[in-house]
N, C-alpha and C positions, 0 to 999 in steps of 0.2 A: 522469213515468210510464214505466216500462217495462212492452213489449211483448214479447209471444210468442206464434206460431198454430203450427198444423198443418194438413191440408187440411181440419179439421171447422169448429173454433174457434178463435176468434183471444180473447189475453184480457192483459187491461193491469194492474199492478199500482202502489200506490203507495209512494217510498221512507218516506216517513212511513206508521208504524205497518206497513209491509209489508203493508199493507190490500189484498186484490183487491178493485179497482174497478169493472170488467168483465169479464165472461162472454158473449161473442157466438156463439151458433149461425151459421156463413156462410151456409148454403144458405135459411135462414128471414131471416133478419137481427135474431131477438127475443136483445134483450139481457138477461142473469137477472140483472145484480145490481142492487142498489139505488142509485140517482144519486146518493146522500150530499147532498141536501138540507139546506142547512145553516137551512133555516128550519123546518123536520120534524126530520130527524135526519141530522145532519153525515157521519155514519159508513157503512162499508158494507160491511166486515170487518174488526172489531179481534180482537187479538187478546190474549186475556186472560190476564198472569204477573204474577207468581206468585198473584195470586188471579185469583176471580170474584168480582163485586158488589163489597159494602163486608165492612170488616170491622168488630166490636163490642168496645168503644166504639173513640172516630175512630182511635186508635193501638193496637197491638199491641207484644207484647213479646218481643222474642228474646233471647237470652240475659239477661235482667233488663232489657234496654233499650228504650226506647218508639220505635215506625217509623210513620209517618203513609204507611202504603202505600195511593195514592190507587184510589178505583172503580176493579175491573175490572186493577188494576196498574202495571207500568211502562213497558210497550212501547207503547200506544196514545197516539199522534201523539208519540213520539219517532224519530227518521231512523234506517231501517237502513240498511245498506252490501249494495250488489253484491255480490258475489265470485264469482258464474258465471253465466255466458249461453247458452247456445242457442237456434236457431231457436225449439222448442216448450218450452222450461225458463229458468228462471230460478231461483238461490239467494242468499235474503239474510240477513244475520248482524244480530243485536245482541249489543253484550258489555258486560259489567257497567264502568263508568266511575264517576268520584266524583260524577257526578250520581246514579246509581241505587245506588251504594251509601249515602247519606245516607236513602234511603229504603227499602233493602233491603239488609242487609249480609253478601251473597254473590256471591263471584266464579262469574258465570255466563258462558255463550256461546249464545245461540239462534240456531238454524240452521233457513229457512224453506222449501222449495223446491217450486216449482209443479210441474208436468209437466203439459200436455194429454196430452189420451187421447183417442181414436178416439171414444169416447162420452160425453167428460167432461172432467174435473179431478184429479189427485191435488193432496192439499196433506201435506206431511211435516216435521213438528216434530222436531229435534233438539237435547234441552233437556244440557248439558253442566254439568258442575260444573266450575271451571277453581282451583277455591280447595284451602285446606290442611282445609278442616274440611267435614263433613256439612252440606249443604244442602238446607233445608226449600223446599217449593215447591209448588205443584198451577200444574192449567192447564186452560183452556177455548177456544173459538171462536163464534166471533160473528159469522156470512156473514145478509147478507141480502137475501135471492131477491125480485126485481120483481114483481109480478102487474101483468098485465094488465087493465086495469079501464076501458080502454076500449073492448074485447069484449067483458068479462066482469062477473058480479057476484060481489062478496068472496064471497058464499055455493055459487058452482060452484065455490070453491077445498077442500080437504080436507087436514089433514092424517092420513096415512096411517102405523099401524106396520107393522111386516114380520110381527109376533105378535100374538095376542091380550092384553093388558093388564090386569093388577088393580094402581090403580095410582093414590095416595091425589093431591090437587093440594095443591099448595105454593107460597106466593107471598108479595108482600111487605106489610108493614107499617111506617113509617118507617125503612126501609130493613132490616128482619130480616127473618129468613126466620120463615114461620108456614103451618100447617097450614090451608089454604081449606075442603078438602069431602076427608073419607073415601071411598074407592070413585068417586072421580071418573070412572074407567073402571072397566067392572066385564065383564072378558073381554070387550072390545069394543076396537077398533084405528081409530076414526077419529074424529075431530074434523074438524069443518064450521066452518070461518072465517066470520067476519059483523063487522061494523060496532063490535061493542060488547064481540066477544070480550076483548079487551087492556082494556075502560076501567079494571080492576083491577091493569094490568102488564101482568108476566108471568105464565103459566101454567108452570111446575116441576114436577118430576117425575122423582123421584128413584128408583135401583136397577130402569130399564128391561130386561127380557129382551129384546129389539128388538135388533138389531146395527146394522139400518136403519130409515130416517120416507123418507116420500116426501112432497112435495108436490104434489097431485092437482087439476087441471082435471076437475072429471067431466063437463063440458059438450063440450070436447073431445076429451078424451085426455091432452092435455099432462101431460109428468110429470117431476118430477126427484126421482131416488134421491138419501138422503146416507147413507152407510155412515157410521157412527159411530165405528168402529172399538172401543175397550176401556174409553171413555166410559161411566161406569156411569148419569149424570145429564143432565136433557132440559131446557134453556130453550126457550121460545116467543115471541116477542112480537112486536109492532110498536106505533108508535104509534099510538093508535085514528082510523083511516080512513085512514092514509096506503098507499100500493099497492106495500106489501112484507113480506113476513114474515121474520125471526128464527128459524131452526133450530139452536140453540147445544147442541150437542155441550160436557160439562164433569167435569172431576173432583173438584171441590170447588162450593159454594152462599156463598149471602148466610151470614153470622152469625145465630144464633138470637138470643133476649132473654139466655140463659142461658149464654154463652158467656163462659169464663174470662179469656179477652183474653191468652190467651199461643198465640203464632202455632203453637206444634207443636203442642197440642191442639186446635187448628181440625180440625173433619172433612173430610176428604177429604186433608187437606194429607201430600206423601210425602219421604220422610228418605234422598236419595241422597248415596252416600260420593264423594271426592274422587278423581279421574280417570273415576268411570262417564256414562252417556249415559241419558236418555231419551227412548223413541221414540213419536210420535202423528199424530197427525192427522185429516184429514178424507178420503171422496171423495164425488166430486158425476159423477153420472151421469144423463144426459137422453134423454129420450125424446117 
């Protein structure tokens, strides 16, 4: 695990999957991230390349070729590398090796880098093409925030948009993506957590006006911002009853029924040329 504070927060990250592990407010001592319970759910920020979910059927096809690019992608629980430290920062790398090219065949370089903030967390994606040809790719995030629930009931939790919402839900079915409820929001910006919200999944939700979701204590006040940053699509989830939610910020979804199985016409998926950079990420702001 490495470590990094400031005088607000202190927070630990792990070299597998460069997962943040914890989020510690000092002055409170409430930790936000989820414990990675490997008897609930193992994880507690993966990070999703070059997809999200699955894709339709098990393999895709890049250039004529068939790739078994597993759930969610390559980087979750494989080891990334240091390469800078600070007091409040840390930056870690993954680079494409003939392990991940057997299951993705582009020369890439991901660059992760924390920063605490006075109020929070920057998280900043730095997705490179390091190869001779155009590479296909999307990307998402997957952080997930503790609730308290031994003050609270799942239902004093909210999640919160920054706008009002028309805004169809979307969710899975033997691992596709399928249309749940038309007007799921219907200019309305909040969703009230309970017990039984997830027993379907996820709740999705795609092409949000929203730039930020908050998740909201309305019993207390407690609140944490996630600016989304240029994330045009929303996951949700947790296990049902487990005391954490999933606010995944994403630029690509699961595969439809209908999906042609060749990796560049996947939606969301983007076509970066050879030397360029793409820039993302997350921030997380507490109150």
């Amino acid at each position: 695990m490495i470590h990094i504070e400031n005088d607000t927060f202190s927070a630990g990250i792990q070299l597998k999957g460069a997962e943040l592990a914890s989020l510690v407010h000092k002055a409170t001592g409430r930790e936000w991230m989820w414990s990675a319970d490997p008897e609930i759910w193992g994880n507690s920020a993966p990070i999703l390349f070059p997809i999200v979910g699955f894709i339709h059927p098990e393999e895709t096809l890049i250039d004529g070729k068939p790739y078994a690019i597993p759930k969610h992608g390559i980087l979750r629980g494989r080891d990334a590398t240091l390469v800078e430290q600070g007091g409040d920062y840390a930056v870690f790398q993954f680079q494409a090796n003939d392990e991940t090219l057997a299951l993705y065949p582009f020369g890439f370089r991901f660059l992760v880098r924390f920063q605490l903030l006075e109020q929070g967390l920057q998280v900043d994606y730095s997705i490179q093409n390091d190869g001779a040809e155009d590479m296909l790719f999307s990307v998402g995030s997957h952080p997930a925030f503790a609730l308290d629930l031994e003050q609270n009931r799942f239902e004093d939790y909210e999640i919160v948009f920054e706008e009002a919402e028309e805004l169809d839900l979307y969710g899975l079915e033997n691992n596709l993506m399928v249309l749940k409820q038309e007007s799921y929001l219907n200019q309305e910006s909040r969703i009230q957590l309970s017990e039984t919200l997830f027993h379907d999944d996820a709740l999705v939700f795609k092409q949000l006006r929203s730039r930020k979701v908050s998740l909201m204590n309305t019993r207390t006040g407690e609140r944490l911002d996630m600016d989304l940053r240029e994330a045009p699509h929303l996951g949700i989830w947790a296990k049902a009853g487990a005391a954490y939610v999933c606010i995944e910020p994403w630029y690509t979804t699961n595969d439809a029924a209908d999906s042609d199985g060749k990796f560049e016409n996947k939606d969301g998926v983007m076509r970066m040329p050879p030397g360029e950079s793409f820039e993302t990420g997350y921030t997380v702001t507490l109150s």
